[in-house]
VOGU-3710 file (C-alpha; in Angstrom, 3 decimals, decimal comma):
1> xxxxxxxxxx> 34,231/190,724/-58,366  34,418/187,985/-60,512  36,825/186,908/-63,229  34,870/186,393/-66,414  37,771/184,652/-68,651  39,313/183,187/-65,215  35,703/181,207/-65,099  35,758/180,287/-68,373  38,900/179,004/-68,528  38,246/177,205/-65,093
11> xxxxxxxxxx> 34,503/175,500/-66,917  36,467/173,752/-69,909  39,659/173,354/-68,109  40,781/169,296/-67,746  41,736/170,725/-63,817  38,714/168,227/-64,252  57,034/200,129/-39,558  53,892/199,698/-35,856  54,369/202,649/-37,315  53,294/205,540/-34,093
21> xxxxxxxxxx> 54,172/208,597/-36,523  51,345/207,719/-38,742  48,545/207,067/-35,618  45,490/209,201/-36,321  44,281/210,587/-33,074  40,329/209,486/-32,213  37,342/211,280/-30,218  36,349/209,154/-26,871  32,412/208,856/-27,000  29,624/208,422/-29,168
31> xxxxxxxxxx> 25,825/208,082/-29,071  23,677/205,765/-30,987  19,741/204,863/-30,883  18,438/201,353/-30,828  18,209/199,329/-34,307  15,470/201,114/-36,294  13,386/198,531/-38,575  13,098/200,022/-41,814  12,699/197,572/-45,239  13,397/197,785/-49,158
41> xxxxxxxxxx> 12,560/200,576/-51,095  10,506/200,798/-54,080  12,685/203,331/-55,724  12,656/203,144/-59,782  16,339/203,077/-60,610  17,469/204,614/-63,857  20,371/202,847/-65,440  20,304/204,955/-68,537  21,349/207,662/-66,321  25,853/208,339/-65,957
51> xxxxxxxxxx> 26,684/207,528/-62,821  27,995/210,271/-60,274  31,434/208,879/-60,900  34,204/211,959/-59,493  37,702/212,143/-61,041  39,641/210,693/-58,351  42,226/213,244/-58,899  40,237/215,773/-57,041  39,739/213,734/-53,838  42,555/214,254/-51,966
61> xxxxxxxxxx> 42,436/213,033/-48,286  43,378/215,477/-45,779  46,254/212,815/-44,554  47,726/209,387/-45,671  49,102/207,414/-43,613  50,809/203,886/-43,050  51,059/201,209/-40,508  52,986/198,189/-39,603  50,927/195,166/-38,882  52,735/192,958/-37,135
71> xxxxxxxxxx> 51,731/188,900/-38,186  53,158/185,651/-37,555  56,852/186,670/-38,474  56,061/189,629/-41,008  55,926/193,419/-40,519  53,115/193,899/-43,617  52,836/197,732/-44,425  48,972/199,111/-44,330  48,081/202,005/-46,284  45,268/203,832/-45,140
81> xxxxxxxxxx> 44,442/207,444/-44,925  41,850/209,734/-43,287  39,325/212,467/-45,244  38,302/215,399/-42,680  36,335/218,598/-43,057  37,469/222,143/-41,698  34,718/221,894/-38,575  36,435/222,311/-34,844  33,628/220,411/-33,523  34,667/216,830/-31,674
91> xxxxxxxxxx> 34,622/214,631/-34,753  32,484/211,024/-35,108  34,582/208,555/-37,164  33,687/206,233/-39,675  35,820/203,190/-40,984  35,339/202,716/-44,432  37,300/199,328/-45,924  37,350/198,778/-49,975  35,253/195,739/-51,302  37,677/192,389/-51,890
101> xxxxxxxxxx> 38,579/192,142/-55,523  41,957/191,792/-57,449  41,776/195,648/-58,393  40,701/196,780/-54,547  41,387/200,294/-53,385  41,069/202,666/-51,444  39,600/205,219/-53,969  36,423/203,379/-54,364  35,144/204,834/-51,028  36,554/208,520/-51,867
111> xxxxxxxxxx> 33,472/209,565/-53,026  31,205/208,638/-50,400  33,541/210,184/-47,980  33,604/213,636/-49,825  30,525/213,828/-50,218  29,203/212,631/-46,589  31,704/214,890/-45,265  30,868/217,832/-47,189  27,179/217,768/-45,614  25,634/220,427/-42,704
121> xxxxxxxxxx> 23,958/218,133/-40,011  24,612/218,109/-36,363  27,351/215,783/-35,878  31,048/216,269/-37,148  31,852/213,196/-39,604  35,471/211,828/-39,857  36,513/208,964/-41,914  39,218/206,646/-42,697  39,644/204,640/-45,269  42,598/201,616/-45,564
131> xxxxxxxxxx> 43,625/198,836/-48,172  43,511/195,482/-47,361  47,108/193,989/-46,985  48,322/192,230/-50,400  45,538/194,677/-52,139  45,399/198,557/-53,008  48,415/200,426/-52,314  49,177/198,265/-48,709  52,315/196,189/-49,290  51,728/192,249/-51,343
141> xxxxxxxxxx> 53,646/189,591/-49,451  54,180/186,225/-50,625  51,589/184,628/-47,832  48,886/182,234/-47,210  45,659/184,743/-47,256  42,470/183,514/-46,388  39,329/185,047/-44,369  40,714/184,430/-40,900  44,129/185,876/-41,860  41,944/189,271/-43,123
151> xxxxxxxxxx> 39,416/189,439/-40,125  42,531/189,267/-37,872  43,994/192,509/-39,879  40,696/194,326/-39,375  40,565/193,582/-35,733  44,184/194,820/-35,404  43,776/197,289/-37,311  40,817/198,468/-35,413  41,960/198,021/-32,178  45,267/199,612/-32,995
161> xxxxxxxxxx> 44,563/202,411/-34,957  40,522/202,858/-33,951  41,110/202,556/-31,160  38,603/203,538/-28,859  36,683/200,852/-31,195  33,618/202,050/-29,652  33,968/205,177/-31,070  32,973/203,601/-34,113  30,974/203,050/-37,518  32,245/200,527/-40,423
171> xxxxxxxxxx> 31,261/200,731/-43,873  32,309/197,593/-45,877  31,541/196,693/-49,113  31,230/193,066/-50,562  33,357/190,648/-48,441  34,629/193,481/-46,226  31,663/193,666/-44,839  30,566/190,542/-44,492  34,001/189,657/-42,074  33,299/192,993/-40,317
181> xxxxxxxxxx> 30,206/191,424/-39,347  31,687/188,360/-38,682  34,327/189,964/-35,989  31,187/191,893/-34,623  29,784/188,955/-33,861  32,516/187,370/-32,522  32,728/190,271/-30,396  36,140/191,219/-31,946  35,435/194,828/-32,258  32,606/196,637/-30,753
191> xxxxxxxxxx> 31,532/198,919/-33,756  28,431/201,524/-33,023  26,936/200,644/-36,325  27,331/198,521/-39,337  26,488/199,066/-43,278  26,833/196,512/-45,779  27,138/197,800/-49,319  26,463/194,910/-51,791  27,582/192,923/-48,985  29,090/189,044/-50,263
201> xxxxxxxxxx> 29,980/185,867/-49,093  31,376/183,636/-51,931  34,427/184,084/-54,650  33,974/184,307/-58,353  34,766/180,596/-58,878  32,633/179,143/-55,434  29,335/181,088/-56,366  29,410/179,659/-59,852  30,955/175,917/-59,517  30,308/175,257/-55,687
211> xxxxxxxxxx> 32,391/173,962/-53,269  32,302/170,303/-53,194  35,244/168,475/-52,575  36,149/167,848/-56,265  35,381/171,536/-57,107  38,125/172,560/-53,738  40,279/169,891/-55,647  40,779/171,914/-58,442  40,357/175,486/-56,742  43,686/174,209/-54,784
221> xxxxxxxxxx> 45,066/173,215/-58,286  44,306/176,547/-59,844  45,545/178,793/-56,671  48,802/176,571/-56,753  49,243/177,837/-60,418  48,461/181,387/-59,583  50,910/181,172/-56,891  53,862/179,900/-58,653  56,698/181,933/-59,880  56,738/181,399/-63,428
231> xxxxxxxxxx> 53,694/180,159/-65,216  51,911/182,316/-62,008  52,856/185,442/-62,933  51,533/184,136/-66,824  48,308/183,079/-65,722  47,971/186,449/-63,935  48,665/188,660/-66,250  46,263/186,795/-68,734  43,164/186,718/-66,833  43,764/189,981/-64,521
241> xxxxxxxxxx> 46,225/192,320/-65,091  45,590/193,872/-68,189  43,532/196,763/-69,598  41,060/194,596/-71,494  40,586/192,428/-69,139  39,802/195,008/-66,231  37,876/196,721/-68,622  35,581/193,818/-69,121  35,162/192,546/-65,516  33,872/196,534/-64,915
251> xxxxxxxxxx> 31,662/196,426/-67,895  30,315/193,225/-67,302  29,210/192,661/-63,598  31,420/195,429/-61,717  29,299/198,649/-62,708  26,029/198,539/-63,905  26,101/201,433/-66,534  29,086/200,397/-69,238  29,202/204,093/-70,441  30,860/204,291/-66,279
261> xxxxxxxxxx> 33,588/202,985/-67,196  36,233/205,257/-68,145  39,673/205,003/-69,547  40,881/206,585/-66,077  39,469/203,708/-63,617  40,649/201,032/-65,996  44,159/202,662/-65,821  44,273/203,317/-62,387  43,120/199,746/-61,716  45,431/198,554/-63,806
271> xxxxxxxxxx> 48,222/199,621/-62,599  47,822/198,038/-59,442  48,177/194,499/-60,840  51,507/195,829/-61,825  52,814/195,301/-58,258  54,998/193,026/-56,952  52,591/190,193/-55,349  49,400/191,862/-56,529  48,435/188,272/-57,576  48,247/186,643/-54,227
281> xxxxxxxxxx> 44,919/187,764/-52,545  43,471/187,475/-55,718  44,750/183,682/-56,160  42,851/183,454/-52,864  39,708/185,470/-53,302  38,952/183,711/-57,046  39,324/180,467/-55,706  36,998/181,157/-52,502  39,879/181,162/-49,126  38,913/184,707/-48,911
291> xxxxxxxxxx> 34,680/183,552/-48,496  33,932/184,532/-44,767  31,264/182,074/-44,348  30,595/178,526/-46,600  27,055/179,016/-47,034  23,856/181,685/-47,242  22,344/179,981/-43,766  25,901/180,933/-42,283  25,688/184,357/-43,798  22,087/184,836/-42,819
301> xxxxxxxxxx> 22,967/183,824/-39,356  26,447/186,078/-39,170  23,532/189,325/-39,192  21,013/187,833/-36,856  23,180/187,275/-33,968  23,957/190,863/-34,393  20,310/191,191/-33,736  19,457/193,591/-30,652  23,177/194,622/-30,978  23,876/197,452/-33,186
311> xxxxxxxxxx> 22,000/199,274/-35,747  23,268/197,264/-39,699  22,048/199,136/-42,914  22,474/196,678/-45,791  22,564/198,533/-49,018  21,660/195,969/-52,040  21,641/196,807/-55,833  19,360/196,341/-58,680  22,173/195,518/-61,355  24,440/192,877/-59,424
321> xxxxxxxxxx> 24,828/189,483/-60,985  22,085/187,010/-60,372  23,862/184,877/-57,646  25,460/187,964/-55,926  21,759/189,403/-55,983  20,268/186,888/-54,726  22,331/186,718/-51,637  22,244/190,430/-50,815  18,138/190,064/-51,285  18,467/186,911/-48,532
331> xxxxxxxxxx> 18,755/189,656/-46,231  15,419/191,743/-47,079  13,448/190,646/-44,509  16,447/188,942/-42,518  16,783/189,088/-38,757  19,705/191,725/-37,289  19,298/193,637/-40,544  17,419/196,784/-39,144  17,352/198,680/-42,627  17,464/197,485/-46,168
341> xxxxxxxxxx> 18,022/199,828/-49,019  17,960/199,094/-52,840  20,197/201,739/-54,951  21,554/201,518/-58,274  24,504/200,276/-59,462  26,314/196,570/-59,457  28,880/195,209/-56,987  30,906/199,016/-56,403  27,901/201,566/-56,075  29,696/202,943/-54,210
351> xxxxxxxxxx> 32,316/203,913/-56,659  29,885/204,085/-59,459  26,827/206,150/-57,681  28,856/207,377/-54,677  26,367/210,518/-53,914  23,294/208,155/-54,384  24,904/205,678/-51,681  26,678/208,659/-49,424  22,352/209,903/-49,199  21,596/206,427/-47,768
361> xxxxxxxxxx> 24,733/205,998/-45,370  24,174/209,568/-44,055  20,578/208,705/-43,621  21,426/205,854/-41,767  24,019/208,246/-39,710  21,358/210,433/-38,580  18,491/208,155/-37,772  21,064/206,622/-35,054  23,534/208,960/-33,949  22,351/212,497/-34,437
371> xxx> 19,053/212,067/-32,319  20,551/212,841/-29,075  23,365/215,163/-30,506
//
């Protein structure tokens, strides 16, 4: 998500516990048919329409749960919890990890999980969701976050507490699931499926200004700021944590439909920023550490190696900005993506339209998995 007054500051600025209680226990086998090749949709989408938006009071997860990851010399506690229906059948599970933004969380995917959950089909769905560490409600550290730091979370994380990871499906939105493709292809984890939802590949400050090496010249001089104890904690508070700021960025690029943004999300998203180190992933993600890949040939080519692999759904959006949009349409008609899928909404449809998206995922669910149920 980008930062609005953060880039306008930035254009006319002279910067010219491992915790075993809290281990869910996961089924052993899966089943999965080979990539189907399904593109767009011609779908007219009606923005004048509210959103599907549920009070996020009423989606309680049946557990929460926390984790220690273990990295370099720090024990970082992971928040992450897991949404289950009342079926005895052997469950399927599905990973679902919150898009990268200064006001990530877990409760962006809470939605989609009620509501894929909640559905009669022939296959018991489980799913867990988790915050990113330094994001959400996972414990903030004072540390040096960039994309390899965050794939190496996900693959621990994974292989830890998803473990079997081939009894697996991730949904990631923005840069989540761009590095969950990127570990895929690395052969990291071994997911049974991949969808990107408004998947993404550069920061709010990157996508607009580039990355040349005057541009990472002042991108280091900007994170340094962000970073530092007094006129950091300024900075921050001016350009992200606030109500009208939060409301904006939502408003503005984040949902699509204004009237979708209620008093309640700003609040809740605000009070994240509140934390203790909430600023440094987003130091990070604005100034483009966080970016999994340094341009759209690498991004294109992070999907096609995946070709032949596993079944990826990419799930772009009609209101996104124009760079973002641009990049998720890249991968239309792009090799390894066996399914592309328009919906409405911005950069969090899946917050904003979570039943429109959950119809699409679950689609996607039963065109691979359900076949030889």
């Amino acid at each position: 998500m980008a930062m609005a007054c953060a880039i306008s500051i930035f254009s006319s600025s002279t910067l010219a516990f491992a915790s075993k209680n809290c281990r869910p226990s996961l089924s052993q086998t899966t089943h999965f048919l080979k990539p189907i090749s399904i593109k767009a949709s011609s779908a007219s989408l009606d923005y004048s329409t509210p959103s599907s938006v549920i009070d996020h009071k009423t989606l309680k997860p049946t557990k929460t749960n926390c984790w220690e990851w273990k990295f370099k010399d720090s024990a970082i506690r992971i928040y992450y919890e897991e949404h289950e229906n009342e079926s005895s059948d052997p469950p399927k599970h599905i990973l679902m990890i919150p898009t990268i933004s200064d006001v990530s969380t877990v409760e962006e995917w809470r939605g989609v999980a009620k509501d894929i959950l909640g559905r009669s089909g022939k296959l018991n769905w489980r799913a867990t969701i988790v915050d990113w560490p330094g994001l959400g409600f996972s414990s903030k550290p004072k540390m040096d976050y960039d994309a390899d730091v965050m794939e190496n979370f996900l693959v621990n994380f994974i292989n830890e507490i998803c473990s079997p990871e081939n009894d697996l499906v991730v949904f990631g939105g923005g840069h989540a699931a761009t590095i969950a493709v990127r570990a895929a292809k690395k052969v990291l984890v071994k997911p049974k499926a991949i969808a990107a939802v408004a998947p993404t590949w550069a920061g709010p400050l990157p996508i607009v200004f580039g990355r040349d090496s005057n541009m990472q010249t002042r991108y280091g001089l900007l994170r340094g700021i962000l970073r530092a104890p007094g006129a950091g904690w300024m900075m921050y508070n001016m350009l992200v944590s606030n109500e009208g700021a939060i409301q904006s960025q939502y408003k503005s690029h984040v949902y699509a439909n204004p009237q979708n943004v209620t008093p309640e999300i700003v609040q809740s998203r605000y009070k994240l920023t509140t934390e203790k180190g909430s600023r440094y992933v987003p130091a990070a993600f604005l100034t483009g550490l966080l970016d999994p890949v340094n341009s759209r040939g690498e991004f294109l080519e992070l999907f096609a190696d995946l070709e032949g692999e596993i079944p990826v759904l990419v799930v772009s959006t009609e209101g996104s900005p124009k760079r973002s949009k641009a990049e998720m349409e890249a991968l239309m008609e792009a090799k390894g993506v066996s399914k592309f899928v328009k919906v409405p909404g911005a950069l969090l449809p899946h917050e904003e339209y979570p039943s429109m998206v959950a119809e699409e995922l679950y689609k996607f669910l039963q065109e691979n998995f359900e076949a030889d149920a």
